[in-house]
C-alpha positions, -999 to 999 in steps of 0.1 A, spaced: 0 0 0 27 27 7 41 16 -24 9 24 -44 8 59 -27 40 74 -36 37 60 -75 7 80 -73 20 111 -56 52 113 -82 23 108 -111 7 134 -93 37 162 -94 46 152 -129 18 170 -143 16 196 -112 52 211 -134 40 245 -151 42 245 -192 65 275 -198 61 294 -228 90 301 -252 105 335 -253 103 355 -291 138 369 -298 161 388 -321 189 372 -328 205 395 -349 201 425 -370 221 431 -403 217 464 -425 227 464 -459 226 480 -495 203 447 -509 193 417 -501 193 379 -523 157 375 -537 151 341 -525 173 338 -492 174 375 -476 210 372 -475 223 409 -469 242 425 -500 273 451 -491 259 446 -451 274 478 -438 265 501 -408 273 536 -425 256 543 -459 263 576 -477 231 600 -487 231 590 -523 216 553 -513 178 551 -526 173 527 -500 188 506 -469 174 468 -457 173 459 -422 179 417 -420 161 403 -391 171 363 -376 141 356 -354 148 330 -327 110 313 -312 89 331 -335 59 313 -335 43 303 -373 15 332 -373 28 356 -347 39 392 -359 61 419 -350 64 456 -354 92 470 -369 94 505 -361 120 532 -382 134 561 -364 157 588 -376 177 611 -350 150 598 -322 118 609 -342 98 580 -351 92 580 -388 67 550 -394 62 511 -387 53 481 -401 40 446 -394 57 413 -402 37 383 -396 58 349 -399 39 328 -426 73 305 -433 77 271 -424 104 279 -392 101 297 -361 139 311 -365 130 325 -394 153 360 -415 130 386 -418 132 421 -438 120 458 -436 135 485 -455 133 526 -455 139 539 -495 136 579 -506 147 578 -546 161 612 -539 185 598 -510 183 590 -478 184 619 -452 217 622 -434 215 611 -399 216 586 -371 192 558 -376 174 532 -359 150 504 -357 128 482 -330 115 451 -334 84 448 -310 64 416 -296 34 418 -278 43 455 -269 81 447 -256 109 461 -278 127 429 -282 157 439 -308 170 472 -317 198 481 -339 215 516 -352 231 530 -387 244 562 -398 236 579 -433 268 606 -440 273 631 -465 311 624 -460 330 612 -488 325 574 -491 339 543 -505 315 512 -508 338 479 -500 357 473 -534 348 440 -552 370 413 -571 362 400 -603 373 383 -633 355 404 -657 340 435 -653 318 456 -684 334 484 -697 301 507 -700 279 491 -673 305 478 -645 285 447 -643 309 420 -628 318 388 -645 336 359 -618 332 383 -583 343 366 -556 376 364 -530 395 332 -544 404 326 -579 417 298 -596 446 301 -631 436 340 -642 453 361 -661 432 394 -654 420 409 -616 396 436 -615 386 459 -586 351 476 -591 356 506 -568 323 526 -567 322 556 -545 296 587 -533 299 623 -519 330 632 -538 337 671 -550 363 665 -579 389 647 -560 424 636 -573 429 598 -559 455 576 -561 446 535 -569 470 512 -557 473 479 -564 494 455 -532 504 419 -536 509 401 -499 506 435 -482 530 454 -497 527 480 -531 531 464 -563 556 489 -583 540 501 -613 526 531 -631 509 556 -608 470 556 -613 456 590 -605 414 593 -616 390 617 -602 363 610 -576 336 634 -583 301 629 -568 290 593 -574 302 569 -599 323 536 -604 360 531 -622 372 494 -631 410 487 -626 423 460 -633 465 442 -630 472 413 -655 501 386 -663 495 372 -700 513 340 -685 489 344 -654 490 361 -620 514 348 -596 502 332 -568 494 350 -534 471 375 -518 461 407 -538 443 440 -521 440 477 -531 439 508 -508 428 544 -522 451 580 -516 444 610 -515 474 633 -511 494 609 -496 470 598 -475 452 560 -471 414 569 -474 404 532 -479 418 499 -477 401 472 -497 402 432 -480 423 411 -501 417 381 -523 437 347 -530 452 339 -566 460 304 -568 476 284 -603 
């Protein structure tokens, strides 16, 4: 008999336990330039844009986000709320990347900006970016091709296998006529050649590229901008391998 009462006692604080619900989060919050169409991965994620972008994304990773729920995401510019929107999660996950975005096609207004992410009235997430009129370099990109009139890449990417051409698409905002120095480095150090001098005026794009009819040697390649003697930008560097 005392055996039969404490079997039923444990049965009994089993199911006495309290169910506790699962907490919405933000994981994380990435701005940047795009996004992919079918995987909201960010595009040029930065967290200073110049006043010449149209429009800036704001990547959201939800963590417990139940299918059905929604959230607020709220824009704010210099601490005056702008506008909101709501995001309801109708994909198959409850971690799922979510996206809101602020566009003006004249620019977007120079300043410190900021969004929340709200559940069930509690700011949950929060994240900040600056828009400058400063002169700005977006983050140069690699390629193995790039058009002459368009600048569309051919090959992008930060390892490359038996070429005998590197381009850097450097694209650039803010400028006022602007003498600036391209220089091309191989394993960190400045590759000796003919000094490249273009203007940066306003905003625009220049393609440069280094070649080796027998193929570039192996090693790591990189470019920094000058501007009277000075480093204004320093590009990450990319593998060559043969």
């Amino acid at each position: 008999m005392r055996l039969r009462v404490l079997l039923v006692t444990f049965v009994l604080l089993l199911f006495a336990v309290p169910a506790f619900a699962q907490d919405t989060d933000v994981d994380d919050i990435i701005f940047a330039r795009d996004i992919q169409l079918n995987t909201v991965e960010p595009i040029q994620a930065a967290d200073v844009f110049p006043t010449t972008e149209t429009r800036v994304y704001a990547i959201i990773d939800m963590e417990d986000f139940e299918i059905g729920d929604e959230v607020e995401i709220v824009w704010y510019l210099d601490d005056e709320r702008l506008d909101s929107v709501f995001l309801t999660n109708n994909m198959d996950s409850e971690d799922p990347r979510i996206w809101s975005s602020w566009g003006a096609p004249d620019g977007i207004e120079e300043g410190d900006w900021m969004i929340e992410v709200i559940y069930d009235d509690d700011v949950i997430g929060d994240a900040e970016f600056e828009v400058t009129d400063d002169d700005y370099v977006y983050p140069i990109i690699f390629a193995e091709g790039c058009g002459r009139s368009t600048g569309i890449l051919y090959g992008q990417g930060s390892e490359f296998e038996d070429i005998e051409y590197l381009y850097a698409y450097v694209e650039f905002a803010n400028f006022s006529s602007d003498d600036i120095e391209v220089v091309w480095q191989y394993n960190g150090d400045d590759i000796d050649m003919n000094e490249i001098v273009v203007e940066f005026d306003d905003s625009d794009w220049y393609c440069f590229w280094i070649q080796n009819p027998d193929g570039l040697v192996e090693g790591d390649y990189s470019m920094r901008l000058l501007e009277d003697g000075d480093e204004i930008f320093q590009s990450d560097e990319v593998e060559v391998e043969n």
